[in-house]
C-alpha positions as CSV (number, residue, x, y, z in Angstrom):
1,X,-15.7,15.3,0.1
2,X,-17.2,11.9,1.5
3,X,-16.6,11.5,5.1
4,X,-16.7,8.5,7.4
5,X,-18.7,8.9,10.8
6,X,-17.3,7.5,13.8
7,X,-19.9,4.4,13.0
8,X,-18.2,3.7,9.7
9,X,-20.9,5.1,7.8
10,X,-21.8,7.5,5.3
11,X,-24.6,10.1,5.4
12,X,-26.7,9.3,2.0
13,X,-26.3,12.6,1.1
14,X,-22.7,11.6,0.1
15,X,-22.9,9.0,-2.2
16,X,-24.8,12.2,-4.8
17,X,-24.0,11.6,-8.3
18,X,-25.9,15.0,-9.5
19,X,-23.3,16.4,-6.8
20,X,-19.8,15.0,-8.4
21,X,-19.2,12.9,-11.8
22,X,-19.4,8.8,-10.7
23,X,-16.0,9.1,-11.6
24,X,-14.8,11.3,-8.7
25,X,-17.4,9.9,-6.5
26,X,-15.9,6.4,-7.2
27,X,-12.6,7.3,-6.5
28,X,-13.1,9.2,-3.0
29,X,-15.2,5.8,-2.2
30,X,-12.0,3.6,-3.0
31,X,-9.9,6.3,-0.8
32,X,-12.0,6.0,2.1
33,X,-12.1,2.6,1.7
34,X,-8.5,2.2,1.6
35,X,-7.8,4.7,4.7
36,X,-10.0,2.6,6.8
37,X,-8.9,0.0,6.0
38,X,-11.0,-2.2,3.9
39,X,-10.3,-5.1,1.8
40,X,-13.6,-5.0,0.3
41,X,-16.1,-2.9,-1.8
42,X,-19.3,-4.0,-2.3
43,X,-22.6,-3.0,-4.3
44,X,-25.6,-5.0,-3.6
45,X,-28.7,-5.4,-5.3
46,X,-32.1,-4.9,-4.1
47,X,-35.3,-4.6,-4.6
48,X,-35.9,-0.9,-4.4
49,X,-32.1,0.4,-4.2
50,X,-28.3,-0.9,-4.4
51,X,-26.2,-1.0,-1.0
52,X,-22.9,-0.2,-0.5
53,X,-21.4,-2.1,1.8
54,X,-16.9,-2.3,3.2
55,X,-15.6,-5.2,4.9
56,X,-13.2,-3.7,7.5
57,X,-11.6,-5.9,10.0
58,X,-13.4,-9.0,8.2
59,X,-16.5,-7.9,9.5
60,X,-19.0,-6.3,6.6
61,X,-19.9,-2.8,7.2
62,X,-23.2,-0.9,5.5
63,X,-22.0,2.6,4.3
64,X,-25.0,3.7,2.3
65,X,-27.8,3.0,0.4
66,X,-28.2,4.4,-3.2
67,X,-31.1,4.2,-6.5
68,X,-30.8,1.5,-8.9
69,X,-30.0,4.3,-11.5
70,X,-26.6,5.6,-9.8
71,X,-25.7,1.8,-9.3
72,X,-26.3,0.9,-12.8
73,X,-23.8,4.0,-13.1
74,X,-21.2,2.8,-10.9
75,X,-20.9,-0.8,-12.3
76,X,-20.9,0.3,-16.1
77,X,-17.8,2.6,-15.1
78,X,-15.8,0.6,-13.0
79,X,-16.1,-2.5,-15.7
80,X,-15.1,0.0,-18.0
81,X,-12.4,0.9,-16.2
82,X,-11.2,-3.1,-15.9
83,X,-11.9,-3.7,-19.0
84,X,-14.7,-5.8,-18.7
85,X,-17.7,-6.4,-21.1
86,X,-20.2,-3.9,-20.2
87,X,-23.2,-5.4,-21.9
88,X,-22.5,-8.6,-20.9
89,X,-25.0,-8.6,-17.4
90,X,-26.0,-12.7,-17.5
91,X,-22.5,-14.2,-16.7
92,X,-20.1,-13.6,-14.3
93,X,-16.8,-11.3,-15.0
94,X,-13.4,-10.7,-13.4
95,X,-11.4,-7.8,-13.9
96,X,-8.3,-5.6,-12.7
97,X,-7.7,-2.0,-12.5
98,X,-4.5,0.3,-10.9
99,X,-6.8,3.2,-9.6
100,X,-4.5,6.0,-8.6
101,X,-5.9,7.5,-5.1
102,X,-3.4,10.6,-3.9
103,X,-0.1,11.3,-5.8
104,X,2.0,8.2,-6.2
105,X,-0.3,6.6,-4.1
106,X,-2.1,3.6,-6.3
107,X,-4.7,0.7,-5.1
108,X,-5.0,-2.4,-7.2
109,X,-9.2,-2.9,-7.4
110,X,-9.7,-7.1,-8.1
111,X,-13.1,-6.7,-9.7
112,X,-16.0,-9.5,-9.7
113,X,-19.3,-9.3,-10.9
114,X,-21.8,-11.7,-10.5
115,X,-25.5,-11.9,-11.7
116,X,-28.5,-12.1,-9.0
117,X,-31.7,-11.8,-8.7
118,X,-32.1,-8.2,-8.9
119,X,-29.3,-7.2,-10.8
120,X,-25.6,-7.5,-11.3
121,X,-23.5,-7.3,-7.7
122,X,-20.1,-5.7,-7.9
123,X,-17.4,-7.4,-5.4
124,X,-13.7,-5.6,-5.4
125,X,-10.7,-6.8,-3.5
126,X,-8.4,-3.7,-2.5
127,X,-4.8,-4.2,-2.5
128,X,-2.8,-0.9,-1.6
129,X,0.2,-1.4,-3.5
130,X,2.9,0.6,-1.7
131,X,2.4,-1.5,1.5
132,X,5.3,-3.3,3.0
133,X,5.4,-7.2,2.8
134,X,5.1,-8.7,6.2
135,X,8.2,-10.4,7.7
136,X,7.4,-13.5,9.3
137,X,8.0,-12.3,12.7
138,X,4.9,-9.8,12.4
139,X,2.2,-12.2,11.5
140,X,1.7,-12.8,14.5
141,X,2.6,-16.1,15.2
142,X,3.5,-17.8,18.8
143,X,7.2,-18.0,19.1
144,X,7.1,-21.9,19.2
145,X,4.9,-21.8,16.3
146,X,7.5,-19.6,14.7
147,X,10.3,-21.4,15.3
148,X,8.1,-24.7,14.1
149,X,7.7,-22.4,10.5
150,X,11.1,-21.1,9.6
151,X,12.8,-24.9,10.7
152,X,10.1,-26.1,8.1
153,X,11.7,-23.3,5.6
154,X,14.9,-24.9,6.0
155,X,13.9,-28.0,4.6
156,X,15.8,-28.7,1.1
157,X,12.1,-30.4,-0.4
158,X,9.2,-31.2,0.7
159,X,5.4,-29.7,0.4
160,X,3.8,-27.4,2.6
161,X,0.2,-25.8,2.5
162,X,-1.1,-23.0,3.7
163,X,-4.7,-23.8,4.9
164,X,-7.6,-21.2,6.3
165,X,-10.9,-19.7,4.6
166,X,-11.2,-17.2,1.8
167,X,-9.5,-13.5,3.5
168,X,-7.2,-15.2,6.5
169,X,-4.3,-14.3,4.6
170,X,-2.6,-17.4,3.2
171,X,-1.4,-15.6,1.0
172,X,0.6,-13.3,2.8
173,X,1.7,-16.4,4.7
174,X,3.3,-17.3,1.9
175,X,4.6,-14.2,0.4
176,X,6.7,-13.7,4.1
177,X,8.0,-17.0,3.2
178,X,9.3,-16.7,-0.1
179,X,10.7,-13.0,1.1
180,X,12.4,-15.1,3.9
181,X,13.6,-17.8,1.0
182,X,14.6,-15.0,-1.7
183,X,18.4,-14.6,-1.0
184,X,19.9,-15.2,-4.1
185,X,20.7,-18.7,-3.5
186,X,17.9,-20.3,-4.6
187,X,15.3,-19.6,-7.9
188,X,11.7,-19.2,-6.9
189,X,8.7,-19.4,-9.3
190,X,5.5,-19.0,-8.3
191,X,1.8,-19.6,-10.4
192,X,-0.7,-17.1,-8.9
193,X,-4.1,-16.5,-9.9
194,X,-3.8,-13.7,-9.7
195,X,-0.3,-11.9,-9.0
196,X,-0.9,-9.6,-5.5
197,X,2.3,-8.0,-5.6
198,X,5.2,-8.3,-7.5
199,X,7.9,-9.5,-5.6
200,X,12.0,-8.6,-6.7
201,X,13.8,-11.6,-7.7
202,X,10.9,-14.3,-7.7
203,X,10.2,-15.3,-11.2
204,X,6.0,-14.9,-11.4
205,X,3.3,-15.8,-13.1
206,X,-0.4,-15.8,-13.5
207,X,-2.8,-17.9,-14.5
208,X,-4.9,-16.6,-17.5
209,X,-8.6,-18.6,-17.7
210,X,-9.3,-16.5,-20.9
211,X,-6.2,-18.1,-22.8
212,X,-6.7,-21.6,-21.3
213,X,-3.4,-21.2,-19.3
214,X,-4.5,-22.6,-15.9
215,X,-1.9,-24.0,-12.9
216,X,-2.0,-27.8,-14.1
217,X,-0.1,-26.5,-17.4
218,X,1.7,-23.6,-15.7
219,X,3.4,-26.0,-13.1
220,X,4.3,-28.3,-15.7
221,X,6.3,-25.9,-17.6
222,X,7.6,-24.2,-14.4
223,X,9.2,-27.7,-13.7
224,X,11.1,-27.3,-17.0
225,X,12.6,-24.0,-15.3
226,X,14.6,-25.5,-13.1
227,X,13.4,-23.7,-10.0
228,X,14.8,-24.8,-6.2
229,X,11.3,-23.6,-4.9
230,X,7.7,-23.6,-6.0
231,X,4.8,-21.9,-4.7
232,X,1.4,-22.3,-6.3
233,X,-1.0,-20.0,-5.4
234,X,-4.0,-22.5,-5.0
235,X,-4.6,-26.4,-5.4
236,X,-8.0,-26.9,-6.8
237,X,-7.9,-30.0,-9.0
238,X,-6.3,-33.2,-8.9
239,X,-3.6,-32.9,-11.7
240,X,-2.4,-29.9,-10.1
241,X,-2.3,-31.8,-6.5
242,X,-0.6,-34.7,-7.9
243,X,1.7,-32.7,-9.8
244,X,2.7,-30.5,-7.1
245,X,3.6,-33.7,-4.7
246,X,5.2,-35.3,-7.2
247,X,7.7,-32.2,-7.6
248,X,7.8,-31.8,-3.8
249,X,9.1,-35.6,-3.6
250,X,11.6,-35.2,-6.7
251,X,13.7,-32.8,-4.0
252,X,11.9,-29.1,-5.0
253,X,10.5,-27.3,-1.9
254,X,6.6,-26.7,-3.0
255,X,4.1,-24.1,-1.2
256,X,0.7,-24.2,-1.8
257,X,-3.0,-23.0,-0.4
258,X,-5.7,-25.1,-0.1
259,X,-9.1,-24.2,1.5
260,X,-9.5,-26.4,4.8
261,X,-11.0,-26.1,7.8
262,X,-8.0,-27.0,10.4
263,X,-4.0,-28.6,9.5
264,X,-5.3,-31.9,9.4
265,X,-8.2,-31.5,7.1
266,X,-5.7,-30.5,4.4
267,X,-4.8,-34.1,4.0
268,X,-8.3,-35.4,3.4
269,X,-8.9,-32.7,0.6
270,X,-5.6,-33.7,-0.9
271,X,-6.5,-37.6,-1.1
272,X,-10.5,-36.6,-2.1
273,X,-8.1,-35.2,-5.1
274,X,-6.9,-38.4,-5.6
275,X,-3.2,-38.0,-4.4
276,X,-2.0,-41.3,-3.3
277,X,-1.8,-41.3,0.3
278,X,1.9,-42.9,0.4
279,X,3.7,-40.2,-2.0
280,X,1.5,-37.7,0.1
281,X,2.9,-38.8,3.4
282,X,6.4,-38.8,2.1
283,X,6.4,-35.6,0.7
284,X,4.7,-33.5,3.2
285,X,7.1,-31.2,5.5
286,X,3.9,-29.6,7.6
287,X,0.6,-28.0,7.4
288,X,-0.1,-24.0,8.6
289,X,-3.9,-23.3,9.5
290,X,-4.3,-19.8,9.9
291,X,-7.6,-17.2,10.5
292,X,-7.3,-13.9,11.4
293,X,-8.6,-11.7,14.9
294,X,-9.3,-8.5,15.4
295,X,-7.2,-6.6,17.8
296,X,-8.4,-4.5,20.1
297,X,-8.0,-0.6,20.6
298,X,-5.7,-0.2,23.4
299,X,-7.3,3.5,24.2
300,X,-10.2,2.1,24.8
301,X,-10.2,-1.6,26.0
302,X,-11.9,-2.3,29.2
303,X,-9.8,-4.8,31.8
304,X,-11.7,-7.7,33.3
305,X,-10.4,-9.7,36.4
306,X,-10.2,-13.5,35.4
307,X,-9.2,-16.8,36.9
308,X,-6.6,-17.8,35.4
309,X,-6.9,-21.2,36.7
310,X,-9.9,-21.7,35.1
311,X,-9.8,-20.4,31.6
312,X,-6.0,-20.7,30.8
313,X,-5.4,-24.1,32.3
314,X,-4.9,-25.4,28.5
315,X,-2.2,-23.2,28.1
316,X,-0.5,-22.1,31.3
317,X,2.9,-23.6,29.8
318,X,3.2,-21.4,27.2
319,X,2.1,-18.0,29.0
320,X,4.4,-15.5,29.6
321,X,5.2,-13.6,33.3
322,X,2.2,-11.7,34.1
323,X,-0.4,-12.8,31.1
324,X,-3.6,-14.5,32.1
325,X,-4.6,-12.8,35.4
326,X,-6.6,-10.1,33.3
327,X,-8.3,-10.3,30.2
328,X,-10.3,-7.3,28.2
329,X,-13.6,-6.5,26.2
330,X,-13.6,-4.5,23.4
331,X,-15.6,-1.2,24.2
332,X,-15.1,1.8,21.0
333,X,-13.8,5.4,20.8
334,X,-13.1,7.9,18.6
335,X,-9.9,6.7,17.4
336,X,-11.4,2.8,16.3
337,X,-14.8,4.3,15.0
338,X,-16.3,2.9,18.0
339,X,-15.8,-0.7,16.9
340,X,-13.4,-1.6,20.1
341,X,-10.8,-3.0,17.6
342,X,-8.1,-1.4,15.4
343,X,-6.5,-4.1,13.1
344,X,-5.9,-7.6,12.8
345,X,-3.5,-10.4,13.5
346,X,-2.8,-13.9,12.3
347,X,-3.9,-16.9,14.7
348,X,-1.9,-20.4,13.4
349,X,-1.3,-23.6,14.2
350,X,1.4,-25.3,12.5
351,X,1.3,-29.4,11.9
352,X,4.8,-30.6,11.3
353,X,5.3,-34.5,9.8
354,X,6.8,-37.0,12.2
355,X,7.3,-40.2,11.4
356,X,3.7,-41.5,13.5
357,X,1.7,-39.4,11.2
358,X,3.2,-40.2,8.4
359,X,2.3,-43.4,8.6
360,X,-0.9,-42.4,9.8
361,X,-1.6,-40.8,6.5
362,X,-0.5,-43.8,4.8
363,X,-2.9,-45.9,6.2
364,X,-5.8,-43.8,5.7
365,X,-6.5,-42.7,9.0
366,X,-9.2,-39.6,9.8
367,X,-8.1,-35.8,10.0
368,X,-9.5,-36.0,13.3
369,X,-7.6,-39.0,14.5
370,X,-4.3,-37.0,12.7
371,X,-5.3,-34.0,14.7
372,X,-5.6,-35.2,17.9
373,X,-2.1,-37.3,17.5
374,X,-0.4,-33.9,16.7
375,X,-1.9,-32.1,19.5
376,X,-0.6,-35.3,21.7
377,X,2.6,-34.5,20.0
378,X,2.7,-31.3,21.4
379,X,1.1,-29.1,18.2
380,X,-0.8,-25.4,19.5
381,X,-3.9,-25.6,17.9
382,X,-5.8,-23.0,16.8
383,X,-8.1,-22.5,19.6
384,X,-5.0,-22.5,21.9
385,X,-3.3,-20.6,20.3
386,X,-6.5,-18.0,20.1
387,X,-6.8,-18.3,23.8
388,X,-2.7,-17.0,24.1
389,X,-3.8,-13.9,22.2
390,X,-6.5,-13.4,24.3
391,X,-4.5,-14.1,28.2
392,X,-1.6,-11.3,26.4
393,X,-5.3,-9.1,25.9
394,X,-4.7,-8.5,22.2
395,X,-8.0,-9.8,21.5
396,X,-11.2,-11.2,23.6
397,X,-12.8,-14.4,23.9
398,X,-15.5,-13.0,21.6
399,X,-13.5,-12.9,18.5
400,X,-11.8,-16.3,20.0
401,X,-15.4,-18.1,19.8
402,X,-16.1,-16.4,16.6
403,X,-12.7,-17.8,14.9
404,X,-13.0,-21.6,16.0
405,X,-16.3,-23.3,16.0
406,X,-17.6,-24.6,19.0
407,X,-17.2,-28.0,17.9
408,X,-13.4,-27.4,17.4
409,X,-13.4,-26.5,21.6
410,X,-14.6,-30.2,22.1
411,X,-11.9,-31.7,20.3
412,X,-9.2,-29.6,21.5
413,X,-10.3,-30.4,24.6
414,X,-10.1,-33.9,24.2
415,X,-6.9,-33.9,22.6
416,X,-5.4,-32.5,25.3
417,X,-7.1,-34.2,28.4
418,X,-5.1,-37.2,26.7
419,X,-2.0,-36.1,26.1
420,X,1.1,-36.8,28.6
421,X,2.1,-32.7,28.9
């Protein structure tokens, strides 16, 4: 049976196709994977040999090298399996497929292929599908940015969006949300590209590219429904974006996800889609930024003495008794395959509409000049809100520097130099 070392690798010996069928291979590979856990699978092309590589913790992780002939192998079976066209090598393919692991446990495998230049790469998204949805209050949000969320949820209309990089889990965000929403009161639709998990109650669906059903069409005939609450999974073009304010201003409540790099920046990419910036600022509730840490491994975190003084001045108000006088490093063990961390948790800072930035948004100001009037308003940023994880030593200023550019450090710091608390 494949085993993991305590360096999250396998021996090459492993990964032997004359050993097991790729089938059974395969599937211990997606079991290991999952046990981890991983939310990626990769195989990667080379010169000389494919590499297959997990991303655990958002971080990539080689497991093992193997011939061009057993990857070749491995890709024909798993499009197979997802019923994708296996002669077709040139273009780029998505896919789905339920692979059953252990009894009635099942992962759901998101396949992508893409060509390159020394073969076809295999990408796949695992989704266990027996987890638990997350409740809001274990995403890991501050309590005042909690509080800031679910008074945004009480809102009768409006527009919110969920904003963060590919993997920071806006999704899940937004899935807690609905969850929180979902109590019989109100309908809920959602347009998802694609469906993650089905959720019990919520009216879904998905966006099908090979039919021509895409989310400008879907969320006009979702409208038709009558629904008290929208969410649409992603906002990538402008008829969806204008769509989706126009329905937020017409008294729905609207969620979407749209890729930005901080709160603010969200309303730049919805005017470069040609939103008018009055109906935007009347129709926006907030903006949530999220990323995601790692945690560390509290067996074998190392304390550090710190001065509090010095590194937590930007956030003394909201520390609680005890918190910031010691900080840790990340340092590995047995039970966190020597990485130092064990899981991950959701960094946010929520942006919620008053009436200043509304009319700053109608008058075209910059994201940065919106950002920095929040943050005078009293908003936790990201990097603040980092730094909180790191002074209660959930994570270290390592993963905080890795999460926010060092850029983002200047501005925060200017932000708040300025502000009156």
């Amino acid at each position: 049976m494949i085993t993991v070392s305590d360096r999250v690798e396998f021996k090459p010996e492993d990964v032997n196709l004359n050993i097991a069928g790729v089938g059974e291979t395969f599937t211990r590979l997606i079991r290991e994977a999952v046990h981890l856990p991983a939310s990626d699978l990769h195989f990667n092309w080379n010169e000389d040999d494919v590499t297959i590589s997990v991303r655990h913790l958002g971080m990539l992780r080689r497991w093992s090298n193997i011939t061009r002939e057993e990857g070749s192998r491995f890709i024909t079976y798993v499009k197979a399996a997802a019923g994708m066209d296996v002669a077709k090598k040139q273009r780029p393919q998505d896919g789905r497929w339920v692979c059953t692991l252990d009894g009635n446990r099942r992962a759901d495998l998101r396949i992508s292929t893409i060509p390159t230049l020394y073969g076809e790469d295999l990408a796949i998204r695992l989704l266990e599908r027996e987890l638990p949805l997350l409740e809001i209050e274990n995403l890991g949000l501050h309590p005042k940015n909690q509080f800031e969320l679910l008074d945004l949820l009480n809102k009768p209309g409006g527009l919110m969006l969920v904003t963060g990089p590919a993997g920071t889990g806006k999704t899940t965000t937004l899935y807690a949300c609905l969850h929180r929403l979902n109590d019989d009161t109100r309908k809920i639709n959602t347009i998802e590209d694609p469906i993650e998990y089905s959720l019990p109650g919520i009216r879904q669906s998905q966006v099908n590219h090979r039919q021509g059903l895409e989310f400008p069409e879907l969320l006009r005939s979702v409208l038709r429904q009558t629904p008290d609450v929208i969410m649409v999974g992603e906002i990538r073009d402008p008829v969806t974006a204008e769509t989706a304010v126009r329905a937020a201003n017409s008294g729905h409540l609207v969620f979407a996800t749209l890729h930005a790099p901080r709160a603010a920046g969200a309303i730049e990419s919805m005017l470069a889609l040609g939103v008018t910036p009055h109906f935007l600022a009347t129709s926006l509730l907030g903006i949530v930024s999220q990323r995601l840490v790692r945690t560390l491994c509290d067996y074998c975190k190392l304390p550090l003495e710190v001065d509090k003084s010095q590194l937590f001045t930007s956030v003394d108000r909201w520390l609680e008794p005890g918190q910031g006088g010691r900080i840790y490093a990340a340092d590995g063990c047995g039970r966190c395959q020597h990485e130092g961390y064990r899981s991950r948790t959701g960094v946010f800072e929520v942006l919620r509409m008053t009436g200043e930035l509304r009319q700053m948004i109608a008058q075209g100001r910059t994201a940065r000049e919106v950002q920095e009037e929040a943050i005078r308003q009293g908003m936790l940023d990201l990097r603040r809100a980092a730094l909180l994880k790191v002074a209660a030593g959930q994570t270290t200023t390592d993963e905080l520097a890795r999460i926010v550019p060092a850029e983002r450090f200047v501005e925060a710091a200017a932000a708040v130099a300025c502000s009156d608390f």
